[in-house]
C-alpha positions in Angstrom: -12.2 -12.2 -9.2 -15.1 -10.6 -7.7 -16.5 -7.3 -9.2 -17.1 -4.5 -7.6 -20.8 -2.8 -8.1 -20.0 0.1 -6.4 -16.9 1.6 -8.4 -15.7 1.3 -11.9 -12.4 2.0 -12.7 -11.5 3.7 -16.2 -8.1 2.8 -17.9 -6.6 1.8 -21.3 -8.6 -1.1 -21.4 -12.2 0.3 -20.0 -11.7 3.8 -21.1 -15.4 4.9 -21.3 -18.7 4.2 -19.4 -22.4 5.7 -19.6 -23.0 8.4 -16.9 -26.6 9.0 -17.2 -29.5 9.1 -20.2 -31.7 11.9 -20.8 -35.0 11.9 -18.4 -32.9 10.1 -15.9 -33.6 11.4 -12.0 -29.6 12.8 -11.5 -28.9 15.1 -9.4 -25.8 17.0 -8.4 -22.5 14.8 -9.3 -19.7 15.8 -7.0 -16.4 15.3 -9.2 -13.4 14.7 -6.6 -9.5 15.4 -6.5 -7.3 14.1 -4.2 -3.7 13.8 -4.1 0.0 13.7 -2.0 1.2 17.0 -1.1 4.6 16.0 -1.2 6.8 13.1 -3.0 7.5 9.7 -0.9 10.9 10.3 1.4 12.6 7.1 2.5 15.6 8.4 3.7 15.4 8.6 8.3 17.0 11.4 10.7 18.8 14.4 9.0 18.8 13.9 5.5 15.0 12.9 5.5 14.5 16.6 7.2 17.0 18.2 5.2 14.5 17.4 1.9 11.5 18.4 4.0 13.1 21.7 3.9 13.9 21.7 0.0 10.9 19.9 -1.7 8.3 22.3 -2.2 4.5 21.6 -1.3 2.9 20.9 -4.7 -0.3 23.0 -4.8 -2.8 20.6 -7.8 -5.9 22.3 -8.8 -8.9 21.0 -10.4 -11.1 22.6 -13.0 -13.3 21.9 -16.1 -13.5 23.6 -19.7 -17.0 23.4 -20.8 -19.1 23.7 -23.7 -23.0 23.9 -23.3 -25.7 22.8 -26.2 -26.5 26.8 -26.8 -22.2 27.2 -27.8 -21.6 29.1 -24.7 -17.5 27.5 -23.5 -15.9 29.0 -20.3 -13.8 27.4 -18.0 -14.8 27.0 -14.0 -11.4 26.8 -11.7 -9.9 28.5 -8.5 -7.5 30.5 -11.0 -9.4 33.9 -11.8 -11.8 32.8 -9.1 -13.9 31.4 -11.6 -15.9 29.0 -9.2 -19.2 28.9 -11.4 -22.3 28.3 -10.6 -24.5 25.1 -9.7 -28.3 26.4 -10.6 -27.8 28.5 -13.6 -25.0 28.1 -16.4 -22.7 26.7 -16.5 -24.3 24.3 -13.7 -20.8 23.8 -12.6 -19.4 25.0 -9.3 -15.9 24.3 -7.6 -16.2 24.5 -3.9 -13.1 25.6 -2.6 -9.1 25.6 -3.7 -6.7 23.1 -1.3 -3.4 24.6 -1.8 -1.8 21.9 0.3 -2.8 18.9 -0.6 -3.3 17.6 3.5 -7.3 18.4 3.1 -8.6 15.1 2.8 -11.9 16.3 1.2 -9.3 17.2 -1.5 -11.0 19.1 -3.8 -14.5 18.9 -6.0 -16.5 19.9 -8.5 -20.0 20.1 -8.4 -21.8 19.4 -11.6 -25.5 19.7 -11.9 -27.0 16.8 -13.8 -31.0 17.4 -13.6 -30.9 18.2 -17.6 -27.6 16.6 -19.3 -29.3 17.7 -22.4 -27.8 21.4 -21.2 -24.0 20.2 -21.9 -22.3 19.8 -24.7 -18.9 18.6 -23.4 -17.1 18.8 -20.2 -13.5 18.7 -19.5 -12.1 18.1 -16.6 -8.3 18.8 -15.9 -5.9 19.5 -13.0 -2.8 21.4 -13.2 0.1 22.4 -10.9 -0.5 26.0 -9.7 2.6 26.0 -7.9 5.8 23.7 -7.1 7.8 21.6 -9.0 5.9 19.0 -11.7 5.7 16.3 -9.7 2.7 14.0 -11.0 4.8 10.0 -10.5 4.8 11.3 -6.5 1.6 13.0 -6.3 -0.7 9.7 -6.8 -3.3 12.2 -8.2 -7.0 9.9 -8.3 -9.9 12.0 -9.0 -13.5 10.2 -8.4 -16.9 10.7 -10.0 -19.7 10.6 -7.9 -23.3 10.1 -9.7 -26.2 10.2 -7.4 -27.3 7.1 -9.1 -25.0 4.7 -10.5 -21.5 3.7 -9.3 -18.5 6.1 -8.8 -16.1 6.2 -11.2 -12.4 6.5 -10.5 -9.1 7.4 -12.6 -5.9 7.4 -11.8 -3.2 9.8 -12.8 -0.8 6.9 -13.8 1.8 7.1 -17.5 3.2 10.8 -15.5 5.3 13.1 -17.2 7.0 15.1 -15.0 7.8 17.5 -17.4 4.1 18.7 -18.2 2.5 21.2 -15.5 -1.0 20.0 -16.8 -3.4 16.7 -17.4 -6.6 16.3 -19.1 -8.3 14.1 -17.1 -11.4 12.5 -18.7 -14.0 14.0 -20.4 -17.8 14.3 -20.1 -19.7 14.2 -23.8 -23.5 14.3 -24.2 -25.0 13.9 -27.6 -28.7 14.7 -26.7 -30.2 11.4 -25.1 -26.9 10.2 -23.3 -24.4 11.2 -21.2 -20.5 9.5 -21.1 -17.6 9.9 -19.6 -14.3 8.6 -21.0 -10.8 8.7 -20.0 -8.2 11.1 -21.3 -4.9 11.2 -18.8 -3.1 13.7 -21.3 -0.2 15.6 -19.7 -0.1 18.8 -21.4 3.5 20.7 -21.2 1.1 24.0 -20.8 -1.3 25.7 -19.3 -4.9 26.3 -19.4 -4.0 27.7 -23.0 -2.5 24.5 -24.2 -5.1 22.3 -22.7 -8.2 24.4 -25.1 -5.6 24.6 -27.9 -5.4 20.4 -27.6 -9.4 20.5 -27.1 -10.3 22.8 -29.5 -12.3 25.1 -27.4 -10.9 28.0 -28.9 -11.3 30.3 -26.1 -9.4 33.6 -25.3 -7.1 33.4 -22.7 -5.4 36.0 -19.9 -3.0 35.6 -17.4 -5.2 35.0 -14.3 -4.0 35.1 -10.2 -5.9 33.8 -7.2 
């Protein structure tokens, strides 16, 4: 089977992989989310558009709990409009919020990587702002992209339909090295349950965008 240079793939079995080493030239890594706005409908004619009309647009956002090295934690997501910021803490930045899921730019995270000595941890998660908890139709994949290195993909796969959030895969850098490793945890919660899993311990307050 031939290997692909260009991507690696994180699952059960290849859950974690090096991003970048201190002193290495990074620049800004664009973290992307993309997913189906709407579940799979094989029915034809009336009663396809008859479910058209009934199953609600699911609106998935992306966002990231973070921690730097000087104990500053804050979250950066479209909820509050918390979008961050790319050149000065928390050198995170969401660009936009794609309530539809029919942007195919999906959407991203920015992450600044000059100095990976400045984080402590990142975690990046997606949760269902609106509609029903759909993840098994959704066929959420959300892609790093290093500016040197290959991109990294996960998969949303194992869904539970019952949880409104996921923990997607965490960023960790202990001073001279920078990795990211696969969480895929479907959280039955909020933003609140996601720190509470993470121990961020953070204060949280209902938020509107």
């Amino acid at each position: 089977m031939a290997i692909n240079l260009d991507k690696v793939t994180l699952d059960k079995s290849t859950p974690s992989v090096s991003l970048a080493k201190s002193g290495d030239r990074q620049g800004t890594m664009r973290v992307n989310l993309n997913w189906t706005a709407r579940a799979a409908m094989p029915d034809k004619g009336f009663l396809a558009k008859l479910k058209a009309t009934v199953t609600p647009s699911i609106d998935l956002d992306l966002g990231a709990m973070y921690e730097l090295a000087d104990g500053t934690k804050g979250v950066v997501q479209a909820l509050g409009n918390s979008f961050g910021a790319l050149n000065e803490p928390p050198f995170i930045h969401l660009d936009g919020d794609d309530r539809s899921g029919n942007n195919t730019a999906g959407e991203n995270l920015h992450i600044n990587l000059a100095d990976i000595t400045k984080f402590r941890r990142i975690l990046i998660f997606a949760f269902i702002y609106q509609g029903v908890p759909n993840w098994s139709q959704a066929n959420g994949v959300v892609t790093l992209f290093p500016t040197s290195g290959p991109q990294i993909e996960i998969e949303l796969g194992s869904a539970d339909d019952q949880a409104i959030s996921c923990a997607i895969a965490m960023l960790e850098c202990n001073g001279r090295e920078l990795t990211v490793t696969r969480e895929v945890r479907y959280i039955r919660g909020g933003q609140q349950e996601i720190d509470q899993a993470y121990g961020f311990g953070m204060e949280w307050t209902a938020g509107s965008k």
